[in-house]
C-alpha positions as CSV (number, residue, x, y, z in Angstrom):
1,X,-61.2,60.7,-48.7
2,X,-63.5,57.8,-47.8
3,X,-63.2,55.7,-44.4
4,X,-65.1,53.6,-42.1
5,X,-65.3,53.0,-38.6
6,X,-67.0,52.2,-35.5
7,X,-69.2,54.5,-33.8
8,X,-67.9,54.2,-30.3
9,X,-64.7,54.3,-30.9
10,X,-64.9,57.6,-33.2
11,X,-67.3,59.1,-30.4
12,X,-64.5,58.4,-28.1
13,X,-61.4,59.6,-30.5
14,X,-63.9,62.9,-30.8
15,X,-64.1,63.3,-27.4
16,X,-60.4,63.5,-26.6
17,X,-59.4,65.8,-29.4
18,X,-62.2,68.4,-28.8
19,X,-60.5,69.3,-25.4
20,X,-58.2,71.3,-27.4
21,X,-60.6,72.4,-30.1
22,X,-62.1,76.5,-29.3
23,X,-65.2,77.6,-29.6
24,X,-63.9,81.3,-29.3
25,X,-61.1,80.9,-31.9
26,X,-60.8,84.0,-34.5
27,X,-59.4,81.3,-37.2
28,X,-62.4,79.1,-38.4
29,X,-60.5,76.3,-39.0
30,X,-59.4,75.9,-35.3
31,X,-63.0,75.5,-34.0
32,X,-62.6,71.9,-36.2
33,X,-60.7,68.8,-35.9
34,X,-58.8,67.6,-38.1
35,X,-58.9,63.9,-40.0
36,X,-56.1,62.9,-42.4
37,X,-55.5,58.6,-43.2
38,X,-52.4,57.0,-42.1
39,X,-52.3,53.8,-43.5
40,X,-55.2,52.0,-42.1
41,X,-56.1,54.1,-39.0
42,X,-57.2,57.5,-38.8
43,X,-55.2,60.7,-37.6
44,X,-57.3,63.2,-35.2
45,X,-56.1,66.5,-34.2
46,X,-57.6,69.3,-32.1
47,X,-55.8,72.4,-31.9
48,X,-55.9,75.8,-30.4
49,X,-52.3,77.2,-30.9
50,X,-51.9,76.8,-27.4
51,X,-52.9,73.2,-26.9
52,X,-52.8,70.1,-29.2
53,X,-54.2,66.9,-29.1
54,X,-54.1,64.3,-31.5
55,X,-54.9,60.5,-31.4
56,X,-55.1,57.5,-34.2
57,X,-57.8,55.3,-34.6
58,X,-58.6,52.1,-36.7
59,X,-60.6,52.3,-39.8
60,X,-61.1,51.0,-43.0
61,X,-59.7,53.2,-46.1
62,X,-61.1,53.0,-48.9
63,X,-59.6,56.4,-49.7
64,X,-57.0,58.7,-48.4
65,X,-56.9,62.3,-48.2
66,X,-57.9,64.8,-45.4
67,X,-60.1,67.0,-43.9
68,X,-61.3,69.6,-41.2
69,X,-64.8,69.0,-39.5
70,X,-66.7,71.8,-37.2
71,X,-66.2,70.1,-33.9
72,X,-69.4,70.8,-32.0
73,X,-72.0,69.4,-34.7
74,X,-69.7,66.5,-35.3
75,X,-69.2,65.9,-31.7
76,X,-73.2,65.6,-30.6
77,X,-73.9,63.9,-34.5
78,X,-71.4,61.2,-33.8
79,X,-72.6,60.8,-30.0
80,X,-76.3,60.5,-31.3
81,X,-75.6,57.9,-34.1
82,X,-76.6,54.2,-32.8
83,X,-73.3,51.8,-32.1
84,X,-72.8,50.3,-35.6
85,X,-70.8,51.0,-38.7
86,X,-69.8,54.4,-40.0
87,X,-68.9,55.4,-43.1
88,X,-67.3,59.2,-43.8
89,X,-66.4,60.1,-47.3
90,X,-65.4,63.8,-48.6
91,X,-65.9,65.0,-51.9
92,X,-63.4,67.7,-54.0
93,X,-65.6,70.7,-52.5
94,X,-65.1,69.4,-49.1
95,X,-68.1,68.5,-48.8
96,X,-68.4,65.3,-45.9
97,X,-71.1,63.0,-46.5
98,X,-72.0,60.7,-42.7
99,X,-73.7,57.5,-43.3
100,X,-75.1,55.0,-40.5
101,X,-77.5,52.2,-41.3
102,X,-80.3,54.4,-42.8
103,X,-79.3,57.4,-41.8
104,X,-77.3,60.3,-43.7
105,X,-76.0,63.4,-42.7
106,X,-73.9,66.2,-45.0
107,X,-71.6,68.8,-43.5
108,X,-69.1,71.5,-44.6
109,X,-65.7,70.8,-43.7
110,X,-62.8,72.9,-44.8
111,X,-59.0,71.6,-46.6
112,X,-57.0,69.9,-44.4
113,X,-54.3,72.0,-46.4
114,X,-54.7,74.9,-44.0
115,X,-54.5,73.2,-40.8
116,X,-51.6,74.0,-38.9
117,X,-48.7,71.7,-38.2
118,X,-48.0,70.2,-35.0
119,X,-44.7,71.3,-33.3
120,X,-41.5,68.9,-34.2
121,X,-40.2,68.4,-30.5
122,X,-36.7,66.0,-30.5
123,X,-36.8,62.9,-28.3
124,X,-33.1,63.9,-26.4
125,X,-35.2,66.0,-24.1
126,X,-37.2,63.5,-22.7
127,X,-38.4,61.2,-19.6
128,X,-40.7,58.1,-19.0
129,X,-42.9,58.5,-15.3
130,X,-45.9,56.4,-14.3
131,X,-48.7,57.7,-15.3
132,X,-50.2,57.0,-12.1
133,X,-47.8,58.7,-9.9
134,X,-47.9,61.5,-12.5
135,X,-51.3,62.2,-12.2
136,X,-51.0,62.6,-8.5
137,X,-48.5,64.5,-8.4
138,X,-50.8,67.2,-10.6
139,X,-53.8,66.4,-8.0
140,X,-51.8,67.6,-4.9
141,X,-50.3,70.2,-6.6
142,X,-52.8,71.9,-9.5
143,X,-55.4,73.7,-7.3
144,X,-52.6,75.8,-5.9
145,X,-51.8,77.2,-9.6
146,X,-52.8,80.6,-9.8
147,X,-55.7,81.9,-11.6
148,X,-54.2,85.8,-12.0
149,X,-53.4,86.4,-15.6
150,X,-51.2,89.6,-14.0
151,X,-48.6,86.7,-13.3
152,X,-48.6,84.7,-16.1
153,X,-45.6,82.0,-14.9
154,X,-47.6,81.7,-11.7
155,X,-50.5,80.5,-14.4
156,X,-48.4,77.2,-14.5
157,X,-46.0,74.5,-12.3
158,X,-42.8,74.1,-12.5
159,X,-41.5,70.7,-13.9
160,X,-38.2,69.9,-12.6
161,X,-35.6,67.4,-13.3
162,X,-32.1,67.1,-11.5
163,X,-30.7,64.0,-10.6
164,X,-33.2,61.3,-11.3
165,X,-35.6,64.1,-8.9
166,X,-38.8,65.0,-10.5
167,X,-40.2,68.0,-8.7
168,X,-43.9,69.9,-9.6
169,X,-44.3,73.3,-7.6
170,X,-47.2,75.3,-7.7
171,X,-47.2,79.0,-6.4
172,X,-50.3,81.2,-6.4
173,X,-49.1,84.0,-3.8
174,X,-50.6,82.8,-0.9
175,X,-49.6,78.8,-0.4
176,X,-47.6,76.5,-2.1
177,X,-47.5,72.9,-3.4
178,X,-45.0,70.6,-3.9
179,X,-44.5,66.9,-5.1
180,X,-41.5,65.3,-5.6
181,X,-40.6,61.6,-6.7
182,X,-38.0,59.6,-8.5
183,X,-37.1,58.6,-11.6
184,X,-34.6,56.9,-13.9
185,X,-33.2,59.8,-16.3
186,X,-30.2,61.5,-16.9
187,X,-32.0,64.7,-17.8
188,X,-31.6,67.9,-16.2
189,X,-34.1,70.3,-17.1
190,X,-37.1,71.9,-15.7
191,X,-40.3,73.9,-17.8
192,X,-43.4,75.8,-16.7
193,X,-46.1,74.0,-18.0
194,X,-49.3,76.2,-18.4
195,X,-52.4,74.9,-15.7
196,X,-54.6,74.0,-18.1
197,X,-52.5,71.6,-19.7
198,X,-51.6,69.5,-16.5
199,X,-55.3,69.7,-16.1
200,X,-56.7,68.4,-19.7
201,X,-53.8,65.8,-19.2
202,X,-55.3,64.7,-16.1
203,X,-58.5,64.0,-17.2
204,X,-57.3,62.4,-20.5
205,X,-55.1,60.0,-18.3
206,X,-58.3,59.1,-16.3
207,X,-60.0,57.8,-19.1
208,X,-57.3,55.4,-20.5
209,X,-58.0,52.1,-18.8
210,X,-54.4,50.9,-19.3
211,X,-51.3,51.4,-16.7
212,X,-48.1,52.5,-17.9
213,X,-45.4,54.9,-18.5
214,X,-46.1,58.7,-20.1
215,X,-43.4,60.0,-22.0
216,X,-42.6,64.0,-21.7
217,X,-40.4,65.4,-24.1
218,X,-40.0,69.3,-24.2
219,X,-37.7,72.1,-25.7
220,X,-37.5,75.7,-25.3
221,X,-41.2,76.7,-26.2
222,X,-43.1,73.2,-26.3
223,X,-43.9,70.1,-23.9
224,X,-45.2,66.9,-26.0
225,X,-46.5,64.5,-23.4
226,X,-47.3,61.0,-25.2
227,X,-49.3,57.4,-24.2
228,X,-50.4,54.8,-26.0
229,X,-51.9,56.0,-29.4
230,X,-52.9,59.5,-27.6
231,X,-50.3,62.8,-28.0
232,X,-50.3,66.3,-25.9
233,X,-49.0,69.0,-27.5
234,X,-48.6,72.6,-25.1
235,X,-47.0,75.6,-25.0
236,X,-44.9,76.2,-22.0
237,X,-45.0,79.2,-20.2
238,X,-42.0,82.0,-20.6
239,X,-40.2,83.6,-18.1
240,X,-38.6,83.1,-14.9
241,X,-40.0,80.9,-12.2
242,X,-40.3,81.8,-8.5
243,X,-36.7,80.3,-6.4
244,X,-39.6,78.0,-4.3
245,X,-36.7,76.9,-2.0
246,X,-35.9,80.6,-0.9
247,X,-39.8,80.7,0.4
248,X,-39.6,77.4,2.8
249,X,-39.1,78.4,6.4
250,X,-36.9,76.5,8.8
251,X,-36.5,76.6,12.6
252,X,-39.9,76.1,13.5
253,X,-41.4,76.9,17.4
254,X,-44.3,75.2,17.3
255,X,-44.4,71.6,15.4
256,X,-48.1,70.1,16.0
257,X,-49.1,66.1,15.3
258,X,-53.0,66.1,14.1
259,X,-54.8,63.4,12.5
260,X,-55.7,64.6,9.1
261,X,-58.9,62.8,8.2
262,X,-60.3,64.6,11.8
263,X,-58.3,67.5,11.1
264,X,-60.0,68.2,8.4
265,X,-63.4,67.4,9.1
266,X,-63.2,69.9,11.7
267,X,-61.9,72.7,9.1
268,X,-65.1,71.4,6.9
269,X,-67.3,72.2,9.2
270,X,-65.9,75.0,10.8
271,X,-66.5,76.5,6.8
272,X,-69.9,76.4,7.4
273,X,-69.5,79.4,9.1
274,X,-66.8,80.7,7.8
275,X,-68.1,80.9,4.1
276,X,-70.2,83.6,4.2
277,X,-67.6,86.4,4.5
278,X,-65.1,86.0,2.1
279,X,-62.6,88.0,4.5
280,X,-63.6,85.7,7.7
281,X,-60.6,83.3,8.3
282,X,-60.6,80.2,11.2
283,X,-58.3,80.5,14.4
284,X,-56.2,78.0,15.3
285,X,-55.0,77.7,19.3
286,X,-52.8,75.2,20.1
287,X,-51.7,74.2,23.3
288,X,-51.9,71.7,26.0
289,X,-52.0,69.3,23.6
290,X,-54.9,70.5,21.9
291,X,-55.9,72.7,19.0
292,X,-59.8,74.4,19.5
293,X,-60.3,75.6,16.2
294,X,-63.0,78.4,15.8
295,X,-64.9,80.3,13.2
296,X,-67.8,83.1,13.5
297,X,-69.5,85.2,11.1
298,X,-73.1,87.0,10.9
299,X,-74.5,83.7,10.4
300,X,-73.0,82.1,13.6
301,X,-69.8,80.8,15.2
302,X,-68.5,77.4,16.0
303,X,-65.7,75.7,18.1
304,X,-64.4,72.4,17.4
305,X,-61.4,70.6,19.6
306,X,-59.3,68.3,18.9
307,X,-56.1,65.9,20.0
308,X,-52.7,67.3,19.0
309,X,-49.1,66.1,20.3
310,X,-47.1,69.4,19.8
311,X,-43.6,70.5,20.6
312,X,-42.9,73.7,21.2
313,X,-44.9,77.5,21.9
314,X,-48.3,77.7,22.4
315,X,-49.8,79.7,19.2
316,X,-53.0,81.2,18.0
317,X,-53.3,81.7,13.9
318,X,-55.6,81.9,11.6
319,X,-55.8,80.3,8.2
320,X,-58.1,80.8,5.2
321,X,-60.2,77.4,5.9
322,X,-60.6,76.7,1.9
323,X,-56.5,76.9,1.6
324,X,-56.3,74.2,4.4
325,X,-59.3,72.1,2.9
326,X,-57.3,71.8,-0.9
327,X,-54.5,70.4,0.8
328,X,-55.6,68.1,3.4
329,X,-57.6,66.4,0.9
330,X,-54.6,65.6,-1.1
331,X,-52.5,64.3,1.3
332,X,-52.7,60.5,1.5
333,X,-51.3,60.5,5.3
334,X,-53.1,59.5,8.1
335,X,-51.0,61.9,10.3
336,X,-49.6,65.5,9.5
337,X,-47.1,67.8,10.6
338,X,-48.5,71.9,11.3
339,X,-45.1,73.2,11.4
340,X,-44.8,77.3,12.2
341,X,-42.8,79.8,13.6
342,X,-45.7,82.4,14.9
343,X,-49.1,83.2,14.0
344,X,-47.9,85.9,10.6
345,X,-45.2,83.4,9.2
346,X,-46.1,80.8,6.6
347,X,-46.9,77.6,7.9
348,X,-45.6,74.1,6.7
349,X,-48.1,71.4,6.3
350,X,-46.5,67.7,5.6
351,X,-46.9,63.6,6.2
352,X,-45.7,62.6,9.2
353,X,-44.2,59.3,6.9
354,X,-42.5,60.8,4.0
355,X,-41.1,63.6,2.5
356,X,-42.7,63.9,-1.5
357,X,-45.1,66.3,-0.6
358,X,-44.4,69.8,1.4
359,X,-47.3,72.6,1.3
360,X,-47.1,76.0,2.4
361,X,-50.0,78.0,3.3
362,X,-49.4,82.2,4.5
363,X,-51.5,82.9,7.8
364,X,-54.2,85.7,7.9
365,X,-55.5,87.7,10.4
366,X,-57.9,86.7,12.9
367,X,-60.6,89.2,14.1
368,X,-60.4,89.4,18.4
């Protein structure tokens, strides 16, 4: 195997693959990427069993073949080389020699023989979205994803498709995000893709310049999501999904108007104090058309007030101020709904100008 290339571009092609590359894998060969020729470009994979990534590149071959590289001393080698030509050739012990202008590097590499394949996943389960729109719908909805391996399908969101509706619920036992939108498909389906998946495919998506459409195709145990030249492989999560519909309240008493930039300005700060303890939660009290909201904790205590139109009971709750900061930063509304029933029901939390996102934070208890 002998290629060439540019050193930017191969830093870059590095860089995406190694997301999925572990450094605490039992199997050698997964802690390397994987290079095999195509033609005239240049097939990367990084692979941990439980996420894939793989991406082409243009070179010139001069000789096919294939081969796995350790990822971290290719990864800083490549991003130290100077932006010029590279040229990567492999001998029959696997052996991979790394020219650039005068310098030369030699590395191990193991036979691309004993990589494993990537998953075969058929196109009649799939769906184009925006990439754009798909990436916020995993911002408003991700940081509710729960980190308690006790509950694995809580570990992921729910992908849903019925009826040209796209809906992504998150659930981690104390609130709840969702995000719906619209699409043109005929699919209905939904999958539990795993958190750190939606994550990766976030920050992939952020570095790709270009607009367009992501594909996501899926079957029983794997979701392939696919853009330009660049392909996400994951496993989905097994089991059962929480009914999220059976959790949202209805019939409020007390439905409160709040700017949310000031809204939660006032939560930020009201942190400050709050942060110390753990176990210390905020109080909302609402009424007369305004909501003080107040915090103490060994370090001090603060009281912040602010304009409300509501309808309905006066209430006092409290809130875990971190829940309400995650969400409030998400929402791109300049007004919000606080919609509740009393202070130990969950409380409803939406734009006051459309209905794609819901969230649904639990109350806590607030010391007298």
């Amino acid at each position: 195997m002998k290629f060439s290339c540019n050193q930017q571009e191969l830093s870059t092609a590095i860089n995406l693959v190694s997301k999925a590359v572990s450094s605490k894998t039992t199997l050698p060969i997964l802690s390397g990427i994987y290079f095999e020729t195509v033609g005239d470009q240049i097939r990367l994979i990084g692979n941990d069993l439980s996420l894939s990534i793989e991406t082409f590149m243009s070179a010139t071959v001069f000789e096919s073949g294939n081969i796995v590289i350790p990822s971290r001393i290719l990864t800083e080698l490549i991003k130290k080389l100077p932006n010029n030509l590279i040229e990567i050739e492999v001998n029959d012990n696997s052996v991979i020699t790394i020219n650039c202008l005068e310098s030369s590097f030699k590395i191990v590499g193991l036979p691309g023989l004993e990589y494993p394949e990537l998953p075969n996943i058929e196109d009649q389960n799939s769906f184009e979205i925006d990439k754009e729109l798909f990436s916020n719908m995993i911002k408003q909805t991700s940081f509710a994803i729960s980190q308690d391996e006790s509950r694995p399908i809580l570990t992921g969101a729910l992908l849903e498709i019925e009826n040209s509706k796209f809906n992504m619920v998150a659930i981690d036992g104390f609130r709840m995000a969702i995000k719906r939108a619209h699409i043109k498909t005929n699919l209905n389906a939904k999958a539990v893709v795993p958190g750190k998946t939606l994550n990766e495919i976030n920050k992939i998506m952020s570095q790709v310049e270009s607009k367009g459409d992501l594909k996501i195709a899926f079957d029983d145990k794997q979701v392939l999501f696919t853009f330009e030249s660049l392909k996400v492989y994951s496993r989905l999560l097994a089991g059962e999904f929480i009914n999220y519909t059976q959790i949202l309240p209805n019939d409020f008493k007390s439905v409160a108007k709040v700017n949310t930039d000031q809204f939660l300005t006032c939560i930020d700060r009201s942190f400050l104090m709050a942060r110390e303890n753990k176990n210390v939660a905020i109080k909302l009290e609402i009424k007369d058309d305004l909501i003080k909201i107040s915090s103490s904790s060994e370090m001090g205590s603060s009281m912040e007030k602010l304009s409300v139109a509501l309808e309905g009971n006066d209430l006092e709750i409290g809130f875990n101020p971190k829940y309400l900061i995650d969400a409030l930063k998400v929402i791109d509304s300049e007004e919000i709904y606080l919609e509740m029933i009393n202070n130990v029901s969950p409380c409803i939390i939406r734009p006051i100008d459309h209905e794609s996102y819901t969230y649904l934070v639990l109350p806590c208890r607030i010391s007298r």
